[in-house]
C-alpha positions in Angstrom: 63.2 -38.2 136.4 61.6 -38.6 133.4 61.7 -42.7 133.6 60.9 -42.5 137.0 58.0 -40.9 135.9 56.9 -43.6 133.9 57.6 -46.1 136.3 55.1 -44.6 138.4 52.1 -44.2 135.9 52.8 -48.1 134.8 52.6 -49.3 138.3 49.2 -46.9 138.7 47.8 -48.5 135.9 49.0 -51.9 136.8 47.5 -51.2 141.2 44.4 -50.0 139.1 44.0 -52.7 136.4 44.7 -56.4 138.4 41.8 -56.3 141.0 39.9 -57.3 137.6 41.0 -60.2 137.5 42.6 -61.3 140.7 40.9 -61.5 144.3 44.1 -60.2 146.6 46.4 -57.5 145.3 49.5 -55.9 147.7 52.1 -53.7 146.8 55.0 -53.5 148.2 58.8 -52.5 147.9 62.0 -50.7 149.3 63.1 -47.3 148.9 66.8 -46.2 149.3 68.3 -42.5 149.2 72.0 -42.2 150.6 74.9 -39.5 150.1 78.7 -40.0 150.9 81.1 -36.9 151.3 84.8 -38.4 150.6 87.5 -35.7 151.8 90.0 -37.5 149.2 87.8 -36.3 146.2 85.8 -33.7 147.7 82.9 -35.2 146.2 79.9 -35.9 146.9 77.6 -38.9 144.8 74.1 -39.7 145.9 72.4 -42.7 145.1 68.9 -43.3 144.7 67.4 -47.2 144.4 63.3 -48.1 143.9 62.5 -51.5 144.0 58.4 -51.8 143.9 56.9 -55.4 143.4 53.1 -56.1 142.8 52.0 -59.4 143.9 48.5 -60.6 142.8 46.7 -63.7 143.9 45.0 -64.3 140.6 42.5 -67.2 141.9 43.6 -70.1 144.5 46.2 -72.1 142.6 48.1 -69.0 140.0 49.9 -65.8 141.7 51.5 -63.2 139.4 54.6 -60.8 141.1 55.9 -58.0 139.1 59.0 -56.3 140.7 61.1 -53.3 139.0 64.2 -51.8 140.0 64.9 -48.3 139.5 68.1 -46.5 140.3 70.5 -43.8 139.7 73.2 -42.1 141.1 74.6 -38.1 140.9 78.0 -36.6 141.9 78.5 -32.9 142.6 81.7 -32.4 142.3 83.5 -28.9 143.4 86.4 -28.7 141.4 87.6 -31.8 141.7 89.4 -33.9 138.5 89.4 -37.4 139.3 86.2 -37.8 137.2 86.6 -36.4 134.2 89.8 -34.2 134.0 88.8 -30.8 134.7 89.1 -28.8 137.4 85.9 -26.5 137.3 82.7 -27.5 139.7 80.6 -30.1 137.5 77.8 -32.5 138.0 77.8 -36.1 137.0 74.3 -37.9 136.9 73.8 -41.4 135.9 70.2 -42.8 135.3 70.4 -46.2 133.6 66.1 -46.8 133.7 64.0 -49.0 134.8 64.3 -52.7 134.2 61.9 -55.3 135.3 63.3 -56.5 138.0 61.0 -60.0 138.2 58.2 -61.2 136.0 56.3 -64.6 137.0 53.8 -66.6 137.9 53.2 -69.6 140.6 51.3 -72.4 140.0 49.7 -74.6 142.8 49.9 -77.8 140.4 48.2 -80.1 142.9 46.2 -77.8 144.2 44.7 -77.0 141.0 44.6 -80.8 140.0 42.6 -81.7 143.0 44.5 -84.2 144.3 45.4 -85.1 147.4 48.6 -86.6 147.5 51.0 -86.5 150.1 53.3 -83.9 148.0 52.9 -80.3 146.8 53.9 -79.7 143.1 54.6 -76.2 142.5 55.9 -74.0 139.3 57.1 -70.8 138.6 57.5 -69.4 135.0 59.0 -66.4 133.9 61.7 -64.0 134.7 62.8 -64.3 138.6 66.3 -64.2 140.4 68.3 -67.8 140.0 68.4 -68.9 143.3 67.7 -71.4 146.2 69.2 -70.2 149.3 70.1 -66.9 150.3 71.4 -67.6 154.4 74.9 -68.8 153.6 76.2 -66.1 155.4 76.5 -64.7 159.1 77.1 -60.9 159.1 74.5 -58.1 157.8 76.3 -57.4 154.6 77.3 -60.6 153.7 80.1 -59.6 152.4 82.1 -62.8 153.8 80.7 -64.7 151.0 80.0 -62.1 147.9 82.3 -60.3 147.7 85.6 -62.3 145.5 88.3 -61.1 143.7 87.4 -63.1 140.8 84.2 -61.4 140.6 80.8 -60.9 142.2 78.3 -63.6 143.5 80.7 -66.3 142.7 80.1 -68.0 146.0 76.3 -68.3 146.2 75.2 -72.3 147.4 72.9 -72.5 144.0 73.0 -69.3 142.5 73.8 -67.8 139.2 73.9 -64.3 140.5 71.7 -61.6 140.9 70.6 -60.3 137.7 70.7 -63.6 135.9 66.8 -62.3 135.2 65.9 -64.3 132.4 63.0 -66.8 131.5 63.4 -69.6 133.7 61.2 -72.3 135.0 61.5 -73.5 138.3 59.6 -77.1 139.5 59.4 -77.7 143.4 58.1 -80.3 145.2 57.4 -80.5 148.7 56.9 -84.2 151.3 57.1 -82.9 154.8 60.3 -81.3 155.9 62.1 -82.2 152.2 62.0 -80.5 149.5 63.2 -81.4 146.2 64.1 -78.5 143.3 65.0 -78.0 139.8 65.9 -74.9 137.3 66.5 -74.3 134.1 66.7 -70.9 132.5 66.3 -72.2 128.8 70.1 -71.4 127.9 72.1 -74.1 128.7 71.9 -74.0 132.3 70.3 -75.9 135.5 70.5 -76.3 139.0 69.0 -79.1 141.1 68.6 -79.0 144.6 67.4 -81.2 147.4 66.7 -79.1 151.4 64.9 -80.6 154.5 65.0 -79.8 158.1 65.3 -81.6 161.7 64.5 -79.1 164.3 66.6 -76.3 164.4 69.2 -77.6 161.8 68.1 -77.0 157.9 70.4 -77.7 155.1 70.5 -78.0 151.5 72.9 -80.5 148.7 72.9 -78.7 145.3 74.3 -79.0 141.8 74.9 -76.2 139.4 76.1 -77.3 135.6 75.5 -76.3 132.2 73.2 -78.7 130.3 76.1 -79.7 127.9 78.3 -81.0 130.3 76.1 -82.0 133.4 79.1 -84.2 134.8 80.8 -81.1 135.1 78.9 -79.0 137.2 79.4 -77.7 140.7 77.9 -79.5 144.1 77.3 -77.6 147.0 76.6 -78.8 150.5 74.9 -75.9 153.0 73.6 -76.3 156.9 72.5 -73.8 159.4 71.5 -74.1 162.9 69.5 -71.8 164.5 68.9 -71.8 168.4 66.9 -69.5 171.0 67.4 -70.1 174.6 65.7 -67.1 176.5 67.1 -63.7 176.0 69.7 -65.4 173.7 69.9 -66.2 170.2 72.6 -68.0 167.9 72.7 -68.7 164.6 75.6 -70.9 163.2 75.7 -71.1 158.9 78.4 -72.9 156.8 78.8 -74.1 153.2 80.9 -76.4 150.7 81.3 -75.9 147.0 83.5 -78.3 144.7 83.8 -77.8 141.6 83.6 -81.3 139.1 85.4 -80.5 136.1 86.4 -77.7 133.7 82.7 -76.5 132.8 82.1 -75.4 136.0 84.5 -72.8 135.6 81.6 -70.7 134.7 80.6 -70.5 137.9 83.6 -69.7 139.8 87.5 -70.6 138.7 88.4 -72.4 142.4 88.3 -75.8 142.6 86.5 -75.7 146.2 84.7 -72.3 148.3 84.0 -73.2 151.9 82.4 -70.6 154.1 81.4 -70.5 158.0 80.0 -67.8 160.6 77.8 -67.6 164.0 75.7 -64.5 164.5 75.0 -64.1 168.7 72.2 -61.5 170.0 71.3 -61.0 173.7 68.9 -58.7 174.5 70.1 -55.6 173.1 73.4 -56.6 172.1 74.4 -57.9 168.7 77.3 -59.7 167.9 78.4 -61.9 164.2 81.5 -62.8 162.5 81.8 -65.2 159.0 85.3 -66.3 156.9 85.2 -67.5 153.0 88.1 -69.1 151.8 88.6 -71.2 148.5 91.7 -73.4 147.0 93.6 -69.9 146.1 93.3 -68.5 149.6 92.5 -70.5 152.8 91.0 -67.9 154.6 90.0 -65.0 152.3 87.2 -62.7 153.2 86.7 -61.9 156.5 83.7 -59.8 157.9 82.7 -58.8 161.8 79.8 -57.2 162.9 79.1 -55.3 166.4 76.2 -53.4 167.6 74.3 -52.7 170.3 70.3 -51.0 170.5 70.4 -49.2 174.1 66.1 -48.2 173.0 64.1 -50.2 170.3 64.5 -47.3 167.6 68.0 -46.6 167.8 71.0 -48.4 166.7 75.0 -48.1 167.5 76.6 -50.4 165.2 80.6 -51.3 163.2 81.8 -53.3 160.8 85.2 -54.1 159.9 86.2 -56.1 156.9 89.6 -58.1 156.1 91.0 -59.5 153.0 93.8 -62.0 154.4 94.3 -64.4 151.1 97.2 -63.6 149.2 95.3 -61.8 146.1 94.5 -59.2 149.1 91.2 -57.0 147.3 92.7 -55.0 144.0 96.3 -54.3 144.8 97.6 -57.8 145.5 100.3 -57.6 148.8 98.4 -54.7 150.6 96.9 -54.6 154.2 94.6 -56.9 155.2 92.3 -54.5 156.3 89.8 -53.8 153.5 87.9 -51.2 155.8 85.5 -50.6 158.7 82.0 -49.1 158.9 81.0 -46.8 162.1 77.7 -45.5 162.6 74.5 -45.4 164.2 70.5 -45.5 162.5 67.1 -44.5 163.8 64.2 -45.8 163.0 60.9 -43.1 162.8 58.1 -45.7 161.8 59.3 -48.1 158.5 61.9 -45.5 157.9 65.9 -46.1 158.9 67.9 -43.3 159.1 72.1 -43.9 158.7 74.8 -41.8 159.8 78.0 -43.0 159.9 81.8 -43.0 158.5 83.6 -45.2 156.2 87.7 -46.1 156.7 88.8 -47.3 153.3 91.6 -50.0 153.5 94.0 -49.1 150.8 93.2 -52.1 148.4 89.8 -49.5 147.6 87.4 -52.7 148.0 84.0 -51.0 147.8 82.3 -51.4 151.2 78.4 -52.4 151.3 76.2 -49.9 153.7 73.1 -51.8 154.8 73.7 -55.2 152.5 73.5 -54.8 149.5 72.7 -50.9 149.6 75.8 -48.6 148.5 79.3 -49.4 148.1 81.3 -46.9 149.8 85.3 -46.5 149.7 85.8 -43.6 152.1 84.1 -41.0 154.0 81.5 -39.6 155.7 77.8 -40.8 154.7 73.9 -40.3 155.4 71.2 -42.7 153.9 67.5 -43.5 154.4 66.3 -46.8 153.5 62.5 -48.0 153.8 60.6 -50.7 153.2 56.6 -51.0 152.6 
């Protein structure tokens, strides 16, 4: 509590400090607070996530954004030993800190210039999430294209994961519907990236490689169409990765990740289904998502994940069910209430409540998750 503490007095000072010197100041965020109750362990581990982000609009051409990420986790634990070995009640808390989640500044280049040339020139320096895209996948969770066995995040389009948070710059330029991008994090690695748009198709060609062997990077190719006709709406994403040579092993050990899915919403109904598969495993993750929203507020939803490759989650030859997630949410203003039930497959692949939210396994579970 203590750093969360902190936290909060450094953002105070921050809320209170940039008006000086910039003209538009918000502040907003997401808050996340969710227990599970697993009758395997008879345990029960909350989890607690703050992610606050400052964005000030220092004059017309320069914006600064400062996001943190706070989070912890506690498991009360009656008698139970698969934690530490004993069988008395004990409490386990976990509260890593606060790190600084993003740390830049954007640059209106051309703007600032004054010129008026048919293109935009932007920058952004500092520390930010590596990425270009973030729709290459169908279902709420996303866990059709995350979640590998080889490790997390290996699947992105143009993406060196999450928490590759270091000091970057980041040039885009903009004619019309293209766009035209480069990265460089200042330790070895880039990604280039070229996007434009033709009514309601969009779609990217990318290149991840490290700067001492360029030739041997990764290209991906992405595309999704999105159409509304009335009452009903359908979006269809897919991707292509190949990998060039040996150094792109870095990135992900297959030699090609493909990935597909169409989401499909009328009225209050809510249906959307995506597959990855790679040169190992053709298809591998599987992820389907059902719901339905009888009144605006509430929500009745499921999900039910599969692991059909061959390297089937942890334990490779088990099911191909990795597990399903049944429950429904209610919405009282910004804030989304969960309750619902986790079935574990028995390959223990950690299931994602709300995105990226909580990995759960098994059981019964109860979250709140706002944004502001």
């Amino acid at each position: 509590m203590k750093k969360l503490w902190m936290l909060l007095i450094v953002l105070a000072l921050l809320v209170t400090a940039v008006p000086i010197f910039a003209s538009d100041v918000t502040f907003s965020g997401r808050n996340i607070w969710a227990a599970n109750y697993d009758p395997d362990f008879g345990a029960v581990p909350f989890l607690v996530r703050f992610r606050p982000k400052l964005t000030a609009k220092i004059d017309d051409f320069n914006t600064l954004v400062a996001g943190f990420r706070m989070e912890g986790w506690y498991v009360a634990s009656p008698g139970a030993d698969y934690l530490d070995g004993a069988t008395d009640p004990f409490d386990i808390s976990f509260w890593p800190g606060v790190r600084v989640r993003d740390m830049y500044v954007t640059t209106d280049v051309t703007g600032a210039l004054g010129l008026n040339l048919p293109v935009t020139i932007k920058t952004t320096i500092g520390q930010f999430e590596a990425d270009f895209t973030d729709w290459n996948y169908a279902t709420e969770s996303g866990w059709e294209s995350y979640y590998t066995t080889g490790g997390g995040w290996s699947n992105g389009i143009a993406d060196l994961g999450p928490y590759a948070g270091t000091t970057a710059l980041r040039l885009d330029v903009g004619a019309g519907p293209v766009g035209v991008h480069m990265y460089s994090n200042f330790m070895g690695e880039l990604m280039f990236g070229v996007n434009g748009g033709f009514g309601p198709v969009v779609g990217w060609v990318t290149y991840t490689a490290p700067a001492a062997a360029v030739g041997e990077g990764v290209l991906g190719v992405e595309a999704k169409y999105s159409g509304e006709f009335g009452d009903f709406k359908v979006g269809v994403p897919a991707y292509f990765r190949y990998r060039l040579g040996d150094a792109g092993a870095i990135y992900f050990l297959e030699d090609f990740v493909f990935g597909a899915g169409v989401s499909a919403d009328y009225k209050m109904f809510h249906v959307a289904a995506g597959l990855e598969g790679d040169s190992n495993n053709v298809p591998d993750n599987v992820a389907i998502d059902v719901s339905v929203a009888p009144i605006e507020p509430a929500k009745i939803y499921g999900h039910v994940y599969l692991d059909v490759g061959k390297d089937s989650g942890v334990l490779a030859g088990t099911s191909a069910f990795a597990g399903a997630d049944v429950g429904a949410s209610y919405k009282l203003g910004a804030a989304n209430f969960m309750l619902g039930y986790v079935i574990g497959g028995d390959d223990f692949v950690p299931i994602p409540l709300n995105g990226d939210t909580f990995n759960l396994i098994n059981g019964l579970y109860f979250a709140m998750d706002v944004s502001f």
